[in-house]
N, CA, C and O of each residue as an XYZ file, in Angstrom:
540
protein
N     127.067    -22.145    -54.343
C     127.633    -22.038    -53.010
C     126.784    -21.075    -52.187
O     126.567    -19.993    -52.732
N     126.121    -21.319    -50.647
C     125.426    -20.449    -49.863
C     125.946    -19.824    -49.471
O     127.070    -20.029    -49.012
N     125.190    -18.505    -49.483
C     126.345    -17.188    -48.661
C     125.025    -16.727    -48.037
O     123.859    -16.925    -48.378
N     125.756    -15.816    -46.662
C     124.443    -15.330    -45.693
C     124.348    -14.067    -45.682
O     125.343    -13.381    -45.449
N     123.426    -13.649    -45.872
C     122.801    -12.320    -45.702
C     123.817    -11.446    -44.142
O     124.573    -11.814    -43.243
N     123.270    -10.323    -44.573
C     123.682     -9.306    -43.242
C     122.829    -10.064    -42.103
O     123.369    -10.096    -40.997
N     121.452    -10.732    -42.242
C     120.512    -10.743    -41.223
C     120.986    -12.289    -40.884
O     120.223    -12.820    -40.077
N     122.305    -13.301    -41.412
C     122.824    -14.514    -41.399
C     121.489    -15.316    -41.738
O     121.679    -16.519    -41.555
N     120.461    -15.089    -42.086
C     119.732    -15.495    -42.996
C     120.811    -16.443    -45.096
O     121.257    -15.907    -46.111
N     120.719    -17.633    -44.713
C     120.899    -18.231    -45.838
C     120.995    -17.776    -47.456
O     119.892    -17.885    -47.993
N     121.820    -17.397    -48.166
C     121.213    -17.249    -49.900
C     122.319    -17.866    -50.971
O     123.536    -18.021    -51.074
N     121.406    -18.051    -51.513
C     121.800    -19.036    -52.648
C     122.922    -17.659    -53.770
O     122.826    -16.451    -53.989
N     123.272    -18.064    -53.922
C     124.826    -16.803    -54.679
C     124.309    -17.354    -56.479
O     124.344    -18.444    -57.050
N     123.884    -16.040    -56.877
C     123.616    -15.914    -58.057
C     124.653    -15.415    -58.841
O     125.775    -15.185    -58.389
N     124.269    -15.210    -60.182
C     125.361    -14.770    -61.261
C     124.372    -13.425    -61.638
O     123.273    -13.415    -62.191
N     124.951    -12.636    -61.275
C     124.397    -11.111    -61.975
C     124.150    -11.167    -62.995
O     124.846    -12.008    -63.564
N     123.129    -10.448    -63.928
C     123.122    -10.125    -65.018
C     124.219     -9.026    -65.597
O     124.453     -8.091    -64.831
N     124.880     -9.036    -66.797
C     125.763     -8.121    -67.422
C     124.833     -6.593    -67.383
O     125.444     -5.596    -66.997
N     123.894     -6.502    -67.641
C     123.366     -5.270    -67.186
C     123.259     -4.788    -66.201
O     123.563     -3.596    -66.149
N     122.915     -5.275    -65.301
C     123.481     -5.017    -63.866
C     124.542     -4.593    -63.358
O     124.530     -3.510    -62.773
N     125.736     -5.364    -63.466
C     126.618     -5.104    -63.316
C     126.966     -3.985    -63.862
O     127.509     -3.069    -63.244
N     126.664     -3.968    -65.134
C     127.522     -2.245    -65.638
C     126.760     -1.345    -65.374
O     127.275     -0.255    -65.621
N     125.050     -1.235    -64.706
C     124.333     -0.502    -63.945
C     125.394      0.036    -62.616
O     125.478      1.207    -62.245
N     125.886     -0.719    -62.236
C     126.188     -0.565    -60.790
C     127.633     -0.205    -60.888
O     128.258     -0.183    -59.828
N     128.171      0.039    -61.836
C     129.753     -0.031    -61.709
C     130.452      0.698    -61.080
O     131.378      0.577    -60.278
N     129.597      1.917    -61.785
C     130.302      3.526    -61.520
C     130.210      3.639    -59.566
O     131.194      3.684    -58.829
N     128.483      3.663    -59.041
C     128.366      3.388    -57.483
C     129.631      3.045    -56.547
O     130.252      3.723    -55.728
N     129.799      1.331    -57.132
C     130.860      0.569    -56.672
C     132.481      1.176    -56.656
O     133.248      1.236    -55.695
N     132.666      1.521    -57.813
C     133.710      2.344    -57.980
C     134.182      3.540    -56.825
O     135.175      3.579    -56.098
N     132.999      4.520    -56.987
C     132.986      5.669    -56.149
C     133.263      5.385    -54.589
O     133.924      6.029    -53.775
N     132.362      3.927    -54.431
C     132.678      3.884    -53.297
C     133.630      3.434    -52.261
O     133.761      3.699    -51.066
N     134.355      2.544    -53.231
C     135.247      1.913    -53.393
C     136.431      3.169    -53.203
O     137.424      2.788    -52.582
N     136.447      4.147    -53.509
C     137.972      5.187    -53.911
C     137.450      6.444    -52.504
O     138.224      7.106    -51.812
N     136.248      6.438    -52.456
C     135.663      7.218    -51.350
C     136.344      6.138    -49.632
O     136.463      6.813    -48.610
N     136.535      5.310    -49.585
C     137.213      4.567    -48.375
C     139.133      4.743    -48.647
O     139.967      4.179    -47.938
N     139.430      5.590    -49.748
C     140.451      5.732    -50.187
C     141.361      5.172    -51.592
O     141.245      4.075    -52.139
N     142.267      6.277    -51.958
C     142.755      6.284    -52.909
C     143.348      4.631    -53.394
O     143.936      3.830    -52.668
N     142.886      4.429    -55.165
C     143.822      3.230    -55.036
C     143.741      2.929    -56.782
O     143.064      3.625    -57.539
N     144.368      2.045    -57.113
C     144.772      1.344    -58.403
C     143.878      0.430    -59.270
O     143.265     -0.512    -58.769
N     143.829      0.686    -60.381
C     143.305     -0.382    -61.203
C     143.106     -1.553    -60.577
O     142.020     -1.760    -60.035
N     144.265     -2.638    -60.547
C     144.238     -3.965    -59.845
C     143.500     -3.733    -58.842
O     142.292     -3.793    -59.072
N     143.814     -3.487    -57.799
C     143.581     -3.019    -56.330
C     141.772     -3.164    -56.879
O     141.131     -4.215    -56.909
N     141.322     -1.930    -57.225
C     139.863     -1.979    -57.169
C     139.005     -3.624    -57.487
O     138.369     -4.320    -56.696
N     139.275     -3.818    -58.784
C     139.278     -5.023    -59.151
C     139.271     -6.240    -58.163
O     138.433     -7.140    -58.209
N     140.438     -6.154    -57.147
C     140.787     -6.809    -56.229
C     139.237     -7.143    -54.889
O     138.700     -8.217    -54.616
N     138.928     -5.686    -54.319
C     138.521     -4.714    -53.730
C     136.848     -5.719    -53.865
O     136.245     -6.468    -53.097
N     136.592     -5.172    -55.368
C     134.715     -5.432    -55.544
C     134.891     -6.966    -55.712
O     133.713     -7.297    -55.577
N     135.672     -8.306    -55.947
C     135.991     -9.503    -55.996
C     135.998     -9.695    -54.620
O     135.217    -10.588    -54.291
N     136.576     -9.199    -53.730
C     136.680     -9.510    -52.220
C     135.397     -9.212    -51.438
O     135.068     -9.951    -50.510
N     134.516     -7.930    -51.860
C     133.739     -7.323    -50.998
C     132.353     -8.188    -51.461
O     131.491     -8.682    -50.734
N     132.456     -8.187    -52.925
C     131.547     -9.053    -53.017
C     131.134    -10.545    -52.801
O     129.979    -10.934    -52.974
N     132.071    -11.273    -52.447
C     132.281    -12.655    -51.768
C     132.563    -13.055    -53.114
O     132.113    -14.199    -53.165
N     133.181    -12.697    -54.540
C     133.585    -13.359    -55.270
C     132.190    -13.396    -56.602
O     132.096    -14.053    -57.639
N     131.487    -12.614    -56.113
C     129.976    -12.900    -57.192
C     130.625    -11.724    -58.240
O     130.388    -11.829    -59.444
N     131.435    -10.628    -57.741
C     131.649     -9.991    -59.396
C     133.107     -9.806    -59.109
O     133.873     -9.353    -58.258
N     133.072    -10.555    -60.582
C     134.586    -10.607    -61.349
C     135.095     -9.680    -62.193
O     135.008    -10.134    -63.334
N     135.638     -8.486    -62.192
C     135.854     -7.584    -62.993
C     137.326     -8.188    -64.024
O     138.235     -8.980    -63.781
N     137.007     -7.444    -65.091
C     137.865     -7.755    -65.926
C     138.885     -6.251    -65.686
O     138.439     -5.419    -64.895
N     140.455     -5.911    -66.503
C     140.818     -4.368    -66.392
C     139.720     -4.161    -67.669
O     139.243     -3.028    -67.747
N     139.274     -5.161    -68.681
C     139.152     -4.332    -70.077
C     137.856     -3.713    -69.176
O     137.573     -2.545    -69.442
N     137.311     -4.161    -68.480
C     135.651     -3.388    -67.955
C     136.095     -2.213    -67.479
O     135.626     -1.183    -67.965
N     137.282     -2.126    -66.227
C     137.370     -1.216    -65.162
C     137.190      0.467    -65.968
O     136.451      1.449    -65.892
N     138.623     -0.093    -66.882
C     139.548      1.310    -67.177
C     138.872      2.234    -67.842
O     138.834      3.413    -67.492
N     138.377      1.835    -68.700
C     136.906      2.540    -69.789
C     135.841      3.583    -68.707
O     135.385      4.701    -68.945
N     135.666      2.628    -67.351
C     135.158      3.706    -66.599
C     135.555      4.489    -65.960
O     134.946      5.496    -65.599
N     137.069      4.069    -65.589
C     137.228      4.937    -64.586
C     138.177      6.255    -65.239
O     138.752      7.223    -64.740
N     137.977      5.654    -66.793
C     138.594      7.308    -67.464
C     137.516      7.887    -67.814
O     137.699      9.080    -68.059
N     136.159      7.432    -67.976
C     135.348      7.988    -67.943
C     134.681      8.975    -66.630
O     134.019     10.011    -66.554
N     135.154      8.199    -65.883
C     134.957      9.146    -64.551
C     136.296     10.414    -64.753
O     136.199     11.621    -64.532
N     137.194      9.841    -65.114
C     137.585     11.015    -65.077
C     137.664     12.390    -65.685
O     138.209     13.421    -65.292
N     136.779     12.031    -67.039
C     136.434     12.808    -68.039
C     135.421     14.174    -66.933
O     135.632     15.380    -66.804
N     134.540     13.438    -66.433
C     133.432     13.570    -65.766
C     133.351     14.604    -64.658
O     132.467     15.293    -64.150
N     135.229     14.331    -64.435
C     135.157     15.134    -63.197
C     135.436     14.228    -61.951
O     136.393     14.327    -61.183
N     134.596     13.488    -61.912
C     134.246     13.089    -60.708
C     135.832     11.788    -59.753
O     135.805     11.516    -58.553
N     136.531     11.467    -60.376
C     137.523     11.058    -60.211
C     139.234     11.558    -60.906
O     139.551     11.699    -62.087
N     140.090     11.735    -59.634
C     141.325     11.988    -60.475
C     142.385     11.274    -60.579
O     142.341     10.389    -59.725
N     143.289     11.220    -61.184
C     144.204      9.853    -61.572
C     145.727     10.744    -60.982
O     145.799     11.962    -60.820
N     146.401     10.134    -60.835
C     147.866     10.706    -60.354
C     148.837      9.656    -60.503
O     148.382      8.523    -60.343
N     150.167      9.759    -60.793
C     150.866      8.925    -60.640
C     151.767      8.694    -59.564
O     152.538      9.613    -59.287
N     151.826      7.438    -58.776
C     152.648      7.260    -57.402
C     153.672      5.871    -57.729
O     153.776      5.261    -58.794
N     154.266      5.656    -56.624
C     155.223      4.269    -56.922
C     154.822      3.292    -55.709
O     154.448      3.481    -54.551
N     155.049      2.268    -56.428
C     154.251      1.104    -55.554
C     155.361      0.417    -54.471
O     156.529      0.782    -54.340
N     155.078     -0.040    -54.162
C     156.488     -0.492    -52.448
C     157.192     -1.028    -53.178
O     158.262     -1.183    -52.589
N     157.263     -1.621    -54.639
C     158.598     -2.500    -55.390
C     159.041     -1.365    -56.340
O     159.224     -1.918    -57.424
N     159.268     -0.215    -56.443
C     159.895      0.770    -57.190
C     158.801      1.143    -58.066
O     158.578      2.344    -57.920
N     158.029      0.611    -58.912
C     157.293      0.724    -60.356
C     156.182      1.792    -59.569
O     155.660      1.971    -58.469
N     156.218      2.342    -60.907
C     155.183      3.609    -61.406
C     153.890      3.115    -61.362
O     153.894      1.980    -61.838
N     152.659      3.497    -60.963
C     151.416      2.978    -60.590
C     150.691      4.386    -60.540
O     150.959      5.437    -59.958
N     149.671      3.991    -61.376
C     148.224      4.969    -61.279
C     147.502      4.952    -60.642
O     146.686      4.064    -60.887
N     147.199      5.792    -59.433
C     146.631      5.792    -58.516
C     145.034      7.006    -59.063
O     145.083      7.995    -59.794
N     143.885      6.435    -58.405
C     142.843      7.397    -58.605
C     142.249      7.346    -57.110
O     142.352      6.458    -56.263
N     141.440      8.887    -57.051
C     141.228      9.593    -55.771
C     139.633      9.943    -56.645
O     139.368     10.003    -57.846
N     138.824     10.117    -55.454
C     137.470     10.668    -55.675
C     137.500     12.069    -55.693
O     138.250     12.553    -54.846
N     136.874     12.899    -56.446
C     136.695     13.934    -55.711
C     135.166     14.616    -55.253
O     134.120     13.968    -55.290
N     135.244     15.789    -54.898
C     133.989     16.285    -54.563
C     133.095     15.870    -55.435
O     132.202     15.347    -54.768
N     132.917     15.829    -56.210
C     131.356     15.820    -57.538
C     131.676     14.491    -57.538
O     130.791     14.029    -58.259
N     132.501     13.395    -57.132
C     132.297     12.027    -56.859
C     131.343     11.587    -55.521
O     130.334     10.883    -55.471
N     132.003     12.217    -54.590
C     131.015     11.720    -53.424
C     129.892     12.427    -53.445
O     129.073     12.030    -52.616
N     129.437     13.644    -54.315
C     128.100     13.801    -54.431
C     127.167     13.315    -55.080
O     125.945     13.272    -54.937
N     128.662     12.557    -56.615
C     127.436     11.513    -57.670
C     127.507     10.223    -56.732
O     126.776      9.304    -57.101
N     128.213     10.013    -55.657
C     127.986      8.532    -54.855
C     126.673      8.443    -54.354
O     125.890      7.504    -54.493
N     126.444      9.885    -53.545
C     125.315     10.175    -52.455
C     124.166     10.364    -53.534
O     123.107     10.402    -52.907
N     123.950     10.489    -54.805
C     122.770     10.656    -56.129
C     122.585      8.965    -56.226
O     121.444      8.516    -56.119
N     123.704      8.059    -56.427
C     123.774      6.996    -57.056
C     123.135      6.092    -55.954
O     122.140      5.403    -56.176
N     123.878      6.152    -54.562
C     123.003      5.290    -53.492
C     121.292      5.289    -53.294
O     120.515      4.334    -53.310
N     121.000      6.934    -53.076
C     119.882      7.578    -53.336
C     119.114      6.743    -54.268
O     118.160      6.129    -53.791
N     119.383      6.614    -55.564
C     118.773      5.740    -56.790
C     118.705      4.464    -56.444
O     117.570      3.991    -56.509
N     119.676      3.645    -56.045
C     119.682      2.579    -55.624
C     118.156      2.048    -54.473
O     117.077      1.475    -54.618
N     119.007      2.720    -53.288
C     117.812      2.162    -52.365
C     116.056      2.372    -52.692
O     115.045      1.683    -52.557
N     116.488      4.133    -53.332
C     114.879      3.846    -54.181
C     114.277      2.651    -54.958
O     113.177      2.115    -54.825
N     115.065      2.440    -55.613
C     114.460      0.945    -56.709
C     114.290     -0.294    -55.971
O     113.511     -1.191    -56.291
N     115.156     -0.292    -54.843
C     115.062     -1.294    -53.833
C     113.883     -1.532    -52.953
O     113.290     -2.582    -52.703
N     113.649     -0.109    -52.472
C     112.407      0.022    -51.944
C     111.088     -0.252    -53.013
O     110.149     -0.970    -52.668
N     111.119      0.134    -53.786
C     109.853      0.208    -54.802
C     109.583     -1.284    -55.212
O     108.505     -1.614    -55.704
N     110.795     -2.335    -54.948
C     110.937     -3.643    -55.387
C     110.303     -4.043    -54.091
O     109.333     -4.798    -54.022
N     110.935     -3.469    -53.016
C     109.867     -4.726    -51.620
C     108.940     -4.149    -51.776
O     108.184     -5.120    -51.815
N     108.235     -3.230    -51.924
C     106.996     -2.366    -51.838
C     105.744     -3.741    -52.571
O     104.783     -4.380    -52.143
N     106.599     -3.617    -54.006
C     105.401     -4.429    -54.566
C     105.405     -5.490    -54.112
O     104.334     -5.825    -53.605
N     106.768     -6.702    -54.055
C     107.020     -8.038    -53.739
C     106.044     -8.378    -52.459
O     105.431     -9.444    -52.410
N     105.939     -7.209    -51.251
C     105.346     -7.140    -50.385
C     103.745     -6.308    -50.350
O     103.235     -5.662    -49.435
N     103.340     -6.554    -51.426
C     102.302     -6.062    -51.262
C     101.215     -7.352    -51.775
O     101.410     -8.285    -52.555
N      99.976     -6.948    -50.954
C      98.970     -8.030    -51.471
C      98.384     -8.011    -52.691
O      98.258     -6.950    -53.301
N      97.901     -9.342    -53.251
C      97.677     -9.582    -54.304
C      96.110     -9.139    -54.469
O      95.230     -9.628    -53.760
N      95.882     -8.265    -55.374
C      94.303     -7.715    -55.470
C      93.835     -7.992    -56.852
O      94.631     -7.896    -57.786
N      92.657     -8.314    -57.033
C      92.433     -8.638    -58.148
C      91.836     -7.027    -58.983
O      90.994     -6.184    -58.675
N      92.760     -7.191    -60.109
C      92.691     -5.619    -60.701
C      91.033     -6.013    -61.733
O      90.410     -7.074    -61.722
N      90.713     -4.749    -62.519
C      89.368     -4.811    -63.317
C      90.069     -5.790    -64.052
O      89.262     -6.694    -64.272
N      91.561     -6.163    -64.719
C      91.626     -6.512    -65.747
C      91.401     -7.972    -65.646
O      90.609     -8.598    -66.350
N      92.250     -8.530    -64.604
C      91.951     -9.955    -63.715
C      90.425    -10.522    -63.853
O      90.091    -11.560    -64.424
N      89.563     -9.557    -63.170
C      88.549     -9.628    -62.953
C      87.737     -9.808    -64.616
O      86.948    -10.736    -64.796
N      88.042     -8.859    -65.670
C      87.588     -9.413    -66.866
C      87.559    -10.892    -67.499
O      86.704    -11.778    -67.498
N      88.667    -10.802    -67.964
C      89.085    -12.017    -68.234
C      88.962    -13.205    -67.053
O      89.367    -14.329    -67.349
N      88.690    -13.087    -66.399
C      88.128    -14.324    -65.369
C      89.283    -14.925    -64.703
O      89.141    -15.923    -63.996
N      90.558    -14.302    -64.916
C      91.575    -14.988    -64.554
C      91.761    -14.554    -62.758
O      91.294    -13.518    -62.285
N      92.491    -15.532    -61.998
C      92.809    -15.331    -60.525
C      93.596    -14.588    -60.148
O      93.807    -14.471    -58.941
């Protein structure tokens, strides 16, 4: 299914790699709770919606991280009640979250950049090319 870029430029909707995805989790997460406090489901909900449906989180993926974040510091968990009476775990970012957000974006756009850098760079023929006779 085609989905369009920010620039409404055309793209073909890929399937992430599983490494990827759990590369990026924690980011998503942070940033995700940094626009405000919210729930297991909810997040889940959240990166399925924002992403046009390209990542599908499971809870068994979420929860593992986001108690790991909370080990970490960087996220805190509280308990609130949801508009139908029931008890619901709510998590909030905190400071050393939006500073590992602002480390994690940082990393990001670097690798991003370093990726158009080369993609966009001209093709030169290195000594090694040049040995082996290849083009």
């Amino acid at each position: 299914m085609p989905m369009f870029s920010r620039y409404g430029q055309e793209e073909l909707r890929v399937s992430i790699p599983k490494d990827l995805i759990a590369a990026s989790a924690t980011p998503l997460i942070l940033a995700i709770l940094q626009r405000g406090d919210s729930y297991g489901y909810d997040i889940i909900q959240q990166v399925r919606e924002l992403s046009g449906g390209v990542l599908d989180w499971a809870e068994g993926m979420l929860y593992p991280i986001l108690h790991r974040l909370e080990k970490k510091e960087l996220v805190e968990a509280y308990w609130g009640v949801a508009e139908t009476g029931r008890r619901r775990k709510y998590y909030r970012i905190l400071d050393a979250g939006r500073d590992e957000l602002a480390q994690q974006q940082a990393y990001w756009n670097q690798l991003h950049h370093f990726i158009q850098k080369i993609a966009d760079a001209p093709l030169e023929q290195t000594a090694t090319t040049k040995d082996h006779g290849n083009v």
